[in-house]
C-alpha positions in Angstrom: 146.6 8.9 -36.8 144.2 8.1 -34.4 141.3 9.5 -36.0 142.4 7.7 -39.4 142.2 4.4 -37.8 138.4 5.8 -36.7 137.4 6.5 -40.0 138.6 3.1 -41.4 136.6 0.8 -38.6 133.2 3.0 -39.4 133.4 1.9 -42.8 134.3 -1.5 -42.2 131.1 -1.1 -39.7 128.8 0.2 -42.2 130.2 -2.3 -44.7 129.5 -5.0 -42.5 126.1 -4.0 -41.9 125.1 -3.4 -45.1 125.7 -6.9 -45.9 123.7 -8.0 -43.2 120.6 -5.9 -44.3 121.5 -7.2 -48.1 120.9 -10.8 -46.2 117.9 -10.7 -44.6 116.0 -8.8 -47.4 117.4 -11.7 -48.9 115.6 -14.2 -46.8 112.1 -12.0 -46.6 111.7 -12.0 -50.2 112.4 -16.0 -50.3 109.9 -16.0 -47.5 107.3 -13.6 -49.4 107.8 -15.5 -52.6 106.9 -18.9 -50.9 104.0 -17.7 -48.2 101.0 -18.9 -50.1 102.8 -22.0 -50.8 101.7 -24.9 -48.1 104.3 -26.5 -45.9 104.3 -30.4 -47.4 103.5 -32.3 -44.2 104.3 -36.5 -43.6 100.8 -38.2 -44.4 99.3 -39.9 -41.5 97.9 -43.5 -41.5 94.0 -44.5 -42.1 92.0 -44.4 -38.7 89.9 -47.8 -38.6 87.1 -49.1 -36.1 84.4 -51.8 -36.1 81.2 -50.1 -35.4 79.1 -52.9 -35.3 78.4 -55.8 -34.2 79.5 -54.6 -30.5 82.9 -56.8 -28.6 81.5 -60.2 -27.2 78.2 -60.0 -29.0 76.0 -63.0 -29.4 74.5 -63.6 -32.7 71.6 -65.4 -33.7 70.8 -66.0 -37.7 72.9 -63.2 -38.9 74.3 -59.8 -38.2 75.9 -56.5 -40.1 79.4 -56.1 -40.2 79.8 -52.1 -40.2 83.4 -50.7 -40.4 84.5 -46.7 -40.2 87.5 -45.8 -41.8 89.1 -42.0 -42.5 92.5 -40.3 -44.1 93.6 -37.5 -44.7 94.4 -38.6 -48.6 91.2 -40.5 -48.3 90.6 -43.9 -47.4 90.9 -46.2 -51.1 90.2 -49.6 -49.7 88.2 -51.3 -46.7 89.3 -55.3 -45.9 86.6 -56.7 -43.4 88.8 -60.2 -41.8 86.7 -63.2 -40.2 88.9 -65.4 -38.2 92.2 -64.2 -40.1 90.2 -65.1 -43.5 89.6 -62.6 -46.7 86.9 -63.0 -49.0 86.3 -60.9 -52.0 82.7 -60.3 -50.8 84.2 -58.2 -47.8 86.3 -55.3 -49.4 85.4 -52.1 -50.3 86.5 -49.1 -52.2 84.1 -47.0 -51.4 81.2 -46.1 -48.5 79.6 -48.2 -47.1 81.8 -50.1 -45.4 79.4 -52.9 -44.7 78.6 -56.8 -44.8 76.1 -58.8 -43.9 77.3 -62.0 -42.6 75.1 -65.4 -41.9 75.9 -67.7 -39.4 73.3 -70.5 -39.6 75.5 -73.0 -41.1 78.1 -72.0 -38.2 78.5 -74.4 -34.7 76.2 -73.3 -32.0 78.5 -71.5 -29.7 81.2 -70.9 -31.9 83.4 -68.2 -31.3 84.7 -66.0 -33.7 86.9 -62.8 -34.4 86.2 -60.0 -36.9 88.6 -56.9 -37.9 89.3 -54.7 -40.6 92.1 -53.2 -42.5 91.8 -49.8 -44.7 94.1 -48.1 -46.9 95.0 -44.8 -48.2 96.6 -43.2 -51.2 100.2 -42.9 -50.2 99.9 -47.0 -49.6 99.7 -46.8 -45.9 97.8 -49.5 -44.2 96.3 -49.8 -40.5 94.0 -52.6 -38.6 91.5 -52.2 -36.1 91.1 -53.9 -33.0 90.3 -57.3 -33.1 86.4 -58.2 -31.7 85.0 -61.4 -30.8 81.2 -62.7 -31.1 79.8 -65.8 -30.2 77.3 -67.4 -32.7 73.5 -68.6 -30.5 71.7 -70.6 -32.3 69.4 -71.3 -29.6 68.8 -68.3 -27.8 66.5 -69.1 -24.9 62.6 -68.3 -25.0 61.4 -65.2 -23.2 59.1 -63.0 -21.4 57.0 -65.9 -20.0 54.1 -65.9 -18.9 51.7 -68.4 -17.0 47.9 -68.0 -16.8 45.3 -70.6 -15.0 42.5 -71.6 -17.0 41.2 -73.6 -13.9 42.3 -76.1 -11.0 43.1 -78.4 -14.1 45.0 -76.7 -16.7 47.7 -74.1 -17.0 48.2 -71.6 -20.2 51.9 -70.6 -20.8 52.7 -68.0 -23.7 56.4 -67.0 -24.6 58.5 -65.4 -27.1 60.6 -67.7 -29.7 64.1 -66.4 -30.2 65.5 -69.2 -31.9 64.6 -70.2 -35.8 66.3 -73.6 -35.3 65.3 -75.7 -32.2 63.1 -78.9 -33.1 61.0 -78.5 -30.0 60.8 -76.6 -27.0 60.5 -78.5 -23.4 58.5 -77.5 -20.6 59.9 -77.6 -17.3 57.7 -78.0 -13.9 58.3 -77.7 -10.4 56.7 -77.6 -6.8 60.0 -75.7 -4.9 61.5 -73.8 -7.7 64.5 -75.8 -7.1 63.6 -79.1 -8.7 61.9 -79.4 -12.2 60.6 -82.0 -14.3 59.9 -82.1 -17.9 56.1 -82.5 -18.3 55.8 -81.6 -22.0 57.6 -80.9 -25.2 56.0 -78.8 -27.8 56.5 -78.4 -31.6 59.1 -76.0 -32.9 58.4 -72.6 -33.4 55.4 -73.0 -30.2 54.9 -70.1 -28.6 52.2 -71.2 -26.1 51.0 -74.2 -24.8 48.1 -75.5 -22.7 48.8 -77.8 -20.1 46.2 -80.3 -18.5 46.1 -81.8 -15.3 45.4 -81.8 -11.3 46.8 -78.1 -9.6 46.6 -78.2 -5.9 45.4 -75.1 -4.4 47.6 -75.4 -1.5 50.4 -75.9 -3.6 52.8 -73.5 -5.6 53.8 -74.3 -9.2 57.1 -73.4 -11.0 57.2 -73.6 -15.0 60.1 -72.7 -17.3 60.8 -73.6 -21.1 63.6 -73.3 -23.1 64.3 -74.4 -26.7 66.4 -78.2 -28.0 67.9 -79.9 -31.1 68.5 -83.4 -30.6 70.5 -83.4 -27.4 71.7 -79.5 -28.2 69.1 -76.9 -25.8 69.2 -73.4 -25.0 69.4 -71.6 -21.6 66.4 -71.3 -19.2 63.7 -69.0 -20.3 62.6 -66.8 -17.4 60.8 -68.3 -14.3 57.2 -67.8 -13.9 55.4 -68.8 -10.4 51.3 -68.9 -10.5 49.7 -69.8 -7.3 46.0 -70.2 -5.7 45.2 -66.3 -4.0 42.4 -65.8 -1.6 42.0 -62.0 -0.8 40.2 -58.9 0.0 39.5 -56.4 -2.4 38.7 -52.9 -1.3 37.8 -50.6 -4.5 36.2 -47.2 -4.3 37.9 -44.0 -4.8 41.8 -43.5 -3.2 45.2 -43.8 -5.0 47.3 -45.2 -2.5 46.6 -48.4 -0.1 49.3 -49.7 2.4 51.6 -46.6 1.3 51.9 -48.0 -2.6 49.8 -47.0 -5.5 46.9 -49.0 -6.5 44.2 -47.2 -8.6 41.1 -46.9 -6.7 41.5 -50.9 -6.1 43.9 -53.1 -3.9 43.9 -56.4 -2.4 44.6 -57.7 0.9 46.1 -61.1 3.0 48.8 -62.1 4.9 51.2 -60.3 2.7 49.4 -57.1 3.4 48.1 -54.4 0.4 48.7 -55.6 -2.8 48.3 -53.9 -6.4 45.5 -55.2 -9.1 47.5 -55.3 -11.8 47.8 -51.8 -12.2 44.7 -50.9 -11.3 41.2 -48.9 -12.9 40.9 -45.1 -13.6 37.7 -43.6 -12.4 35.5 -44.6 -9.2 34.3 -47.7 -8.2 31.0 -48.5 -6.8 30.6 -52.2 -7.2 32.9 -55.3 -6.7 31.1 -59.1 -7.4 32.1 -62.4 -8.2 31.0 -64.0 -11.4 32.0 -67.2 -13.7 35.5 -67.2 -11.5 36.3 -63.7 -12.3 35.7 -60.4 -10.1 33.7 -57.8 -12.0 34.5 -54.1 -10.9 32.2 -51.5 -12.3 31.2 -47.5 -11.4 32.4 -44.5 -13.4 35.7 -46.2 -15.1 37.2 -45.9 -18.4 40.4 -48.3 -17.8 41.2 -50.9 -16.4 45.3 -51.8 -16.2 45.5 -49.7 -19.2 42.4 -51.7 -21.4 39.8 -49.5 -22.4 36.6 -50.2 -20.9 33.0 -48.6 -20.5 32.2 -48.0 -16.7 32.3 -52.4 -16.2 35.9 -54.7 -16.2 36.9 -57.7 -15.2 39.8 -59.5 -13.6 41.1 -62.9 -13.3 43.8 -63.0 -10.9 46.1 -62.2 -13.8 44.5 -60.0 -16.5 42.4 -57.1 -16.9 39.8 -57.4 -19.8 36.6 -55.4 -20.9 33.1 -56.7 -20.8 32.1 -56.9 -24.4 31.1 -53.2 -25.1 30.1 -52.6 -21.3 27.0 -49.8 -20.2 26.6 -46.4 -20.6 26.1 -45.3 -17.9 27.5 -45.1 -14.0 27.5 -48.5 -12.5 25.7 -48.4 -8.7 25.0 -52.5 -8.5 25.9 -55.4 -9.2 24.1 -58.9 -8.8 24.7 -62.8 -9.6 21.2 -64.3 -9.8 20.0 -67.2 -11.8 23.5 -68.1 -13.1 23.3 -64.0 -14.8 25.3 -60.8 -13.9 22.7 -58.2 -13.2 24.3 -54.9 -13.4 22.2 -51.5 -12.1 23.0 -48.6 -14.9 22.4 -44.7 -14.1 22.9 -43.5 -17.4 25.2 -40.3 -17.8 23.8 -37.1 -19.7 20.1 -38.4 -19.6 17.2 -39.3 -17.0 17.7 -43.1 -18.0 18.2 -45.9 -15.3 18.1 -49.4 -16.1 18.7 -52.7 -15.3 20.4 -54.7 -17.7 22.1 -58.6 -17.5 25.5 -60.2 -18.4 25.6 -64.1 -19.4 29.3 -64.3 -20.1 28.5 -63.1 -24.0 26.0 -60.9 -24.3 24.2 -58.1 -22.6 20.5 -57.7 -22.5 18.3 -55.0 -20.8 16.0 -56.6 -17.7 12.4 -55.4 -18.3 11.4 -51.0 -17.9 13.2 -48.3 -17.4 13.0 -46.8 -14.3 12.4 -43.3 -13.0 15.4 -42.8 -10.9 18.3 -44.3 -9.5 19.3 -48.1 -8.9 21.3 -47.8 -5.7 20.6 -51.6 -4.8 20.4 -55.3 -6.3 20.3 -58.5 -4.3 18.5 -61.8 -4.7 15.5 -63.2 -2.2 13.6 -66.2 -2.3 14.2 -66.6 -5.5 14.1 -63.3 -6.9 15.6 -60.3 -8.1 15.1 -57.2 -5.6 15.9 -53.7 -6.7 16.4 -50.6 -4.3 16.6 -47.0 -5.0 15.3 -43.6 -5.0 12.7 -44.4 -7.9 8.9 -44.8 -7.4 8.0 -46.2 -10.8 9.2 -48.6 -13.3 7.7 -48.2 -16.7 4.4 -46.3 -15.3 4.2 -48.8 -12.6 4.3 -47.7 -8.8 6.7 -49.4 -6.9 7.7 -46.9 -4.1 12.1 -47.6 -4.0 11.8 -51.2 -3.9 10.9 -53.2 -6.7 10.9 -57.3 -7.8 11.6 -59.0 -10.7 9.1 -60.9 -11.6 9.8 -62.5 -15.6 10.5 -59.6 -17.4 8.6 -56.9 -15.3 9.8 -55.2 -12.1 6.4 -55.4 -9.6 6.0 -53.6 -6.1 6.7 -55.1 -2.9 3.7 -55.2 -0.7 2.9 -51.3 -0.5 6.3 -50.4 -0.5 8.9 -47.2 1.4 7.5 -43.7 1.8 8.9 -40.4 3.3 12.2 -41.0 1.8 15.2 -38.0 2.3 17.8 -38.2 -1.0 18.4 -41.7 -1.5 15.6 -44.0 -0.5 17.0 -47.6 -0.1 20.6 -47.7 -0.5 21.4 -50.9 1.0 19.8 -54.7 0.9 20.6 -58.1 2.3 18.9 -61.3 3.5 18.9 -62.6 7.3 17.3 -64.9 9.0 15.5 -65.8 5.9 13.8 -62.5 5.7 15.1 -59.5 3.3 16.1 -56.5 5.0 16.2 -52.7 3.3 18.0 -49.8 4.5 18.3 -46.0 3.6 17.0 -43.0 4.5 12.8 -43.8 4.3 10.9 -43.1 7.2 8.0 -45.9 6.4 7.3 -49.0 5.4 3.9 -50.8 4.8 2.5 -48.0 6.3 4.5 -48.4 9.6 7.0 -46.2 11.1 10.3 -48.0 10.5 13.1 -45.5 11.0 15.4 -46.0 8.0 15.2 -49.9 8.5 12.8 -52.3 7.6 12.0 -56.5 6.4 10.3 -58.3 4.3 8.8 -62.3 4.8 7.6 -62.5 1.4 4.1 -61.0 2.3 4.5 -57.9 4.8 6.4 -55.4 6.0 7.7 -54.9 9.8 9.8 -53.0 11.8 13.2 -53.3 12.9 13.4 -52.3 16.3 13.0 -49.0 16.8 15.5 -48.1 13.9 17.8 -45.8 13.2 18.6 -41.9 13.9 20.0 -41.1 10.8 21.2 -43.1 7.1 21.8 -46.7 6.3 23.9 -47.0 4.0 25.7 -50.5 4.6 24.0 -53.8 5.6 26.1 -57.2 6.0 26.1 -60.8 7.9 28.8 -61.8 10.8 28.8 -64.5 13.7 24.6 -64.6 13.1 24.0 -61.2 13.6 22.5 -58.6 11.2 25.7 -55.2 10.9 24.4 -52.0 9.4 26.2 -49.4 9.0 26.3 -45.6 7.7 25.8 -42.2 9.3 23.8 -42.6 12.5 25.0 -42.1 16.0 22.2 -44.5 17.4 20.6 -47.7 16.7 16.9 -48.5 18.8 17.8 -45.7 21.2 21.6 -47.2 21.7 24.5 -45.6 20.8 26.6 -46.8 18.1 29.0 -44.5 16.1 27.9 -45.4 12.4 28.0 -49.4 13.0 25.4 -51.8 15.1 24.3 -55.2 15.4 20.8 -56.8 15.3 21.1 -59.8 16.4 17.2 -60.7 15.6 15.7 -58.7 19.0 17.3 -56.0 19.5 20.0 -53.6 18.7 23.3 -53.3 20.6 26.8 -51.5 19.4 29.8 -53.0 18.0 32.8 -51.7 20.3 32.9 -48.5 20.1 32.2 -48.2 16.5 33.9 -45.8 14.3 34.9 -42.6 16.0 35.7 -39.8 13.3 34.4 -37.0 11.6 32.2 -36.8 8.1 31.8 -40.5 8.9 29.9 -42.8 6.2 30.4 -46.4 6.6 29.6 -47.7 3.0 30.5 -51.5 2.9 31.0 -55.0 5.0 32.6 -57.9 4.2 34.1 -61.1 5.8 37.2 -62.1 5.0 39.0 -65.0 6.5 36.8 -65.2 9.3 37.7 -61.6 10.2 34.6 -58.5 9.4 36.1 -55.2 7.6 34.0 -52.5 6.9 34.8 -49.7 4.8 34.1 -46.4 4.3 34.6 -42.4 4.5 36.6 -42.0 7.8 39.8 -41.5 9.4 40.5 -44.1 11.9 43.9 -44.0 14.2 46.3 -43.3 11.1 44.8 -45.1 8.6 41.7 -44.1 6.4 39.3 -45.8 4.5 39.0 -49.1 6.1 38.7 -51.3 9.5 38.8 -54.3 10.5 37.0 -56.3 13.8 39.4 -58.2 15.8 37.0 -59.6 18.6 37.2 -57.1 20.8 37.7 -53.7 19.0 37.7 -52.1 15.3 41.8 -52.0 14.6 43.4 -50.4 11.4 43.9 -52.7 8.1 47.4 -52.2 7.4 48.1 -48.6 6.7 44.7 -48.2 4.6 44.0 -46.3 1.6 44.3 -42.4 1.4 40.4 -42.0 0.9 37.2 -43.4 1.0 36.4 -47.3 0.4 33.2 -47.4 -1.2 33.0 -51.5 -1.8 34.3 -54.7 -0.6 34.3 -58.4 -1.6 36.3 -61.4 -1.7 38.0 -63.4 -4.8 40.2 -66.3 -4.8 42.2 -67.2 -8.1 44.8 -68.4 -9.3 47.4 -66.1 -10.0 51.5 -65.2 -10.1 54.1 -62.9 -9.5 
């Protein structure tokens, strides 16, 4: 019995699990049968953004409204809403989603909000976010700028934004803090000149902006010009107080200074002509203008010099109202003089045989030193005059020279001195020194042991400086005075190694000399403060070739 009721529950088993397989081969074939078939998902809503104009933008005259929209169906329509208003100029069925819209004929300030709607096939709708822009119709001027023409007018240039304004006002102040309006100019101006009496001692203030009737912009930028006396030390060195500078800085009260970006190539020349400071050597720009060894600056500006020289610059002289410029021409045996009036250049008489190292004016003329001995087939022995158009000797002139001849000139005591490397003068034994009254040579003492290569005026006495250790038997270290008897030192001079003292100046009452030396921490330059030479500053980070002074007005 037992093994009946065994029997009967295995086939109830095997029944029951043969219905289970019927089942799910069932269910695999439904499964089979529908595998290539895609799963119908809900559709999503359109996504929607303004891409331009940018939240809280300011617009001007107009601006484009750009919208991106996407579905999966696909996007079928585009609504583009300004301030909660349709037109049927701002939808879209298809790419691009874009609008230009113009706002001149909107308030000046006005605010306003822009958004979009876009749609897709199934009919389902979505909105972007709501941006807001601000319509300017009177941006404010820019990028002023304020140039000195002289102590009686002022030149101020700007940028326009605005394409509505009836006028623009200019605004002028003595503190920065209080301004008054001391012009209006026509609309659309974009510089004006302004005419009257500017202090030197005083700093000025300008600032524009544009107006409609009693409607004006904001503030232009303020510009500040004001009258700047200061050193300039130029020669070869990219850094001067620790900034960088360009082989030319300035220095005052306020310490080193950049030049307005300074010149790229060596300088052997600084001079002061028509207001401006003319820098010339071996340059090719000057704050980034092209220029051919010669460039000028105004306080402000960097310019060329017409189509400057070709050749390296060694000298430059004002004399009769005329920039003379001393050219050693690159490439060839050519060395000239040659003459700037403002507008034009002209070459000054011969050519001659060697190098220009010297100009300066004497009793009413033109003086040129050097390691030449002949201008156009004339003699002249390294020192020549100017006499009309044709350079003459000078009494019997410098013999025995080393490599330079005369490298350095200046006038004292009514007498012009020369200084180099010559041995004679007039047939006298002169020691690297020597004057001239006009008619003869003479002696200087007993001269120097080695090169002149500097000569300059302080507290009426005669400085020379360059590589000797001695000056009539004294010593000196590179620097001594002649004070119109005899030669003493100044302090202890300059105490260094590969010493070559190459300029003098006075500024501010104050002698600086400059040069190719290390002194204390600082290279390149020194100053006299009564007593002893002290350190300019922290000085340049190699050698100072020349010096001068230039006042201008100028800004920050």
């Amino acid at each position: 019995m037992l093994d009946k009721v065994k029997n009967m529950n295995m086939r109830k088993l095997k029944s029951l699990l043969l219905s289970i397989e019927m089942i799910l081969m069932l269910v695999l074939a439904l499964c089979c049968k529908n595998d290539s078939q895609q799963i119908e998902q809900p559709s999503t809503i359109p996504i929607v953004k303004i891409v331009m104009p940018a939240n809280n933008a300011q617009i001007i005259d107009s601006t484009v409204i750009e919208v991106d929209a996407s579905d999966d169906k696909g996007v079928v329509r585009v609504e583009i809403y300004i301030d909660n208003n349709l037109d049927s100029n701002r939808v879209f069925v298809v790419t691009p989603y874009r609008y230009v819209w113009y706002v001149s004929l909107l308030p000046d300030s006005s605010t306003h909000t822009i958004y979009a709607k876009a749609y897709d096939g199934d009919g389902h709708v979505s909105s972007s976010r709501v941006i807001n822009v601000r319509v300017i119709k009177f941006p404010p001027p820019s990028n002023l700028v304020a140039t000195s023409l002289s102590d009686s007018s002022v030149a101020l240039n700007w940028n326009n934004n605005s394409k509505f304004e009836t006028g623009i006002e200019i605004e002028q102040s003595t503190d920065g803090s209080n301004y008054l309006n001391v012009k209006t100019a026509d609309s659309n101006s974009v510089s004006v000149v302004l005419s009257g009496t500017y202090d030197r001692m005083i700093n000025y203030y300008f600032r524009v902006r544009a107006i409609e009737g009693t409607k004006h912009s904001l503030y232009s930028n303020v510009v500040h010009i004001f009258f700047d006396s200061a050193l300039y030390a130029a020669g070869k060195f990219e850094y001067a107080g620790g900034i960088n500078v360009n082989n030319i800085a300035r220095w005052n009260a306020s310490g080193w200074r950049d030049v307005g970006g300074g010149v790229i190539g060596d300088v052997y020349a600084l001079a002061v002509y028509k207001n401006e400071l003319y820098v010339a050597g071996l340059i090719s720009s000057a704050g980034g203008v092209s220029v051919n060894n010669i460039a000028k600056w105004n306080g402000v500006n960097w310019s060329a010099v017409n189509e400057g020289v070709n050749g390296t610059v060694q000298s430059l002289q004002v004399y009769q109202n005329e920039l003379y410029v001393a050219v050693q021409s690159s490439g060839v045996a050519v060395n000239f003089c040659t003459k700037w009036n403002g507008f034009n250049w002209s070459v000054v008489g011969n050519e001659f045989n060697n190098t220009i190292f010297e100009l300066t004016s004497y009793d009413n003329g033109l003086y040129a030193g050097g390691r030449f001995d002949s201008v156009g087939g004339t003699a002249v022995k390294y020192i020549s005059v100017l006499n009309g158009s044709n350079w003459l000797p000078v009494g019997t002139g410098l013999d025995s020279i080393g490599l330079f001849g005369v490298t350095a000139l200046t006038v004292f005591n009514n007498e012009l001195y020369a200084g180099g490397d010559f041995i004679k003068a007039g047939g006298l034994n002169v020691n690297r020194i020597a004057k001239w009254d006009g008619a003869n040579w003479s002696s200087v003492g007993n001269g120097m042991d080695n090169n002149i290569q500097a000569l300059g005026i302080y507290n009426n006495s005669l400085i020379a400086g360059g590589w000797f250790r001695h000056a009539g038997g004294a010593a000196v270290n590179y620097i001594a005075r002649w004070d119109g008897s005899s030669w003493s030192d100044y302090g202890t001079g300059i105490s260094s190694t590969n010493i070559y003292v190459f300029a003098f100046v006075v500024y501010d009452n104050v002698l600086y000399t400059g040069g190719l030396f290390t002194f204390g921490f600082t290279n390149g330059i020194a100053m006299w403060n009564g007593s002893s030479w002290v350190p300019v500053g922290l000085g340049t980070d190699n050698y100072v070739r020349c010096l001068a002074t230039y006042a201008a007005w100028t800004s920050d």
